[in-house]
N, C-alpha and C positions, 0 to 999 in steps of 0.2 A: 476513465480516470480524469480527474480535473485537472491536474496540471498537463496531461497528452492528451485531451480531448482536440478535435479539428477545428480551427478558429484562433485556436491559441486560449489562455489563463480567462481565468472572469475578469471584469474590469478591480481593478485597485480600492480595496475599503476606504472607504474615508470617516468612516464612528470612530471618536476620539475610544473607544473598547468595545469590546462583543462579552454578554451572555447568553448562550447558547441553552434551549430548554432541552430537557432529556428527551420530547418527540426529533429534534434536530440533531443529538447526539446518536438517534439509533433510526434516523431517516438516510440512505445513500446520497449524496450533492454533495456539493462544494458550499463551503463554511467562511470562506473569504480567501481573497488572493491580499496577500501585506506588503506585495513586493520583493522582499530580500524572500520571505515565506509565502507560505498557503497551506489551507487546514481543510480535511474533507473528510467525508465518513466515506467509506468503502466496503460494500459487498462484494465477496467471491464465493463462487460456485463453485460443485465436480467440475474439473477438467479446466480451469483459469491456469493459464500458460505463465511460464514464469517470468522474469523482466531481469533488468538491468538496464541503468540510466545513467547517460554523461551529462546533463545539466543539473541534477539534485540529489541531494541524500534523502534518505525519509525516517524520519520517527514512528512505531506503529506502535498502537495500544489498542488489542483486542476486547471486544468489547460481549460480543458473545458468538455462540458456535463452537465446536468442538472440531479438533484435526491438527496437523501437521504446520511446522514451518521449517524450509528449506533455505541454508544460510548458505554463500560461497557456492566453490567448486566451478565449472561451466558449464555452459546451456546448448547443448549439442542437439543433433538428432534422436529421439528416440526409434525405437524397432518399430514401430507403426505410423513413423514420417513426421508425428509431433513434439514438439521440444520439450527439453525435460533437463533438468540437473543434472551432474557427473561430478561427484567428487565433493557434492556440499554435505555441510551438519545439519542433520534430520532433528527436530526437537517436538515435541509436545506443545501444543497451544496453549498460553497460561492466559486464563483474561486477570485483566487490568495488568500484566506486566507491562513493560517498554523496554522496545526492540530497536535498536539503534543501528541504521543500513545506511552506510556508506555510498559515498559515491558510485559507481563502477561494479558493483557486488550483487554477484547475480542471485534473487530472490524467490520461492515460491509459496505461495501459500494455498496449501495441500488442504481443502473440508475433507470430514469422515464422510463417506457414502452417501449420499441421498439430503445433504445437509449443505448447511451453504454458514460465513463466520465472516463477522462484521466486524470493523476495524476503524479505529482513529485514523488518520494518516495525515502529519504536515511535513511536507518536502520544502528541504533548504536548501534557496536556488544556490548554486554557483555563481558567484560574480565574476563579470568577464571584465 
């Protein structure tokens, strides 16, 4: 993930705007950090563990892939030692919707079987 990758954020855009081609919208990387924001495309696989973040919220607009999103609820143990949801809203993947996640709100994003679902993703830091 770009904004958790080890290092820290990419360096700060300085292009007075970005247009981004459709290979860059459906290549994984980071899109730019803007400071307050940052924009990345994101792949997830079977088996991507679910999150919950105190430094950003995230905007996600699916972009292709079919499967599952898990909204809420907490991120407990599951019965075979890996983490999993409890108590969140299971929904349908809709592409080009936007899914608006909150601070603190724990999230998974569940592909169908053998299949992996690409995603917008710009997280809105927290200002401290």
């Amino acid at each position: 993930l770009s904004a958790q990758r080890a290092g820290g954020p990419p360096p700060l855009s300085t292009a007075p705007f970005n247009v981004w081609s459709g290979d860059q919208l459906t290549t994984p990387g980071s899109l730019g950090n803007f400071g307050h924001y940052s924009a990345s495309i994101q792949r997830r696989n079977v088996g991507a563990a679910p999150e919950t973040h105190d430094g950003f919220s995230h905007f996600l607009m699916f972009t292709s892939g079919a499967g599952d999103v898990i909204l809420g609820g907490q991120i407990v143990d599951g019965p075979d030692g890996k983490k999993i949801i409890q108590g969140g809203t299971t929904s349908k993947i809709i592409l080009g919707a936007m899914y608006s996640i909150p601070i603190k709100t724990p999230h998974q994003v569940v592909p169908n079987p053998g299949t992996s679902v690409t995603y917008w993703v710009t997280n809105i830091n927290v200002l401290k």
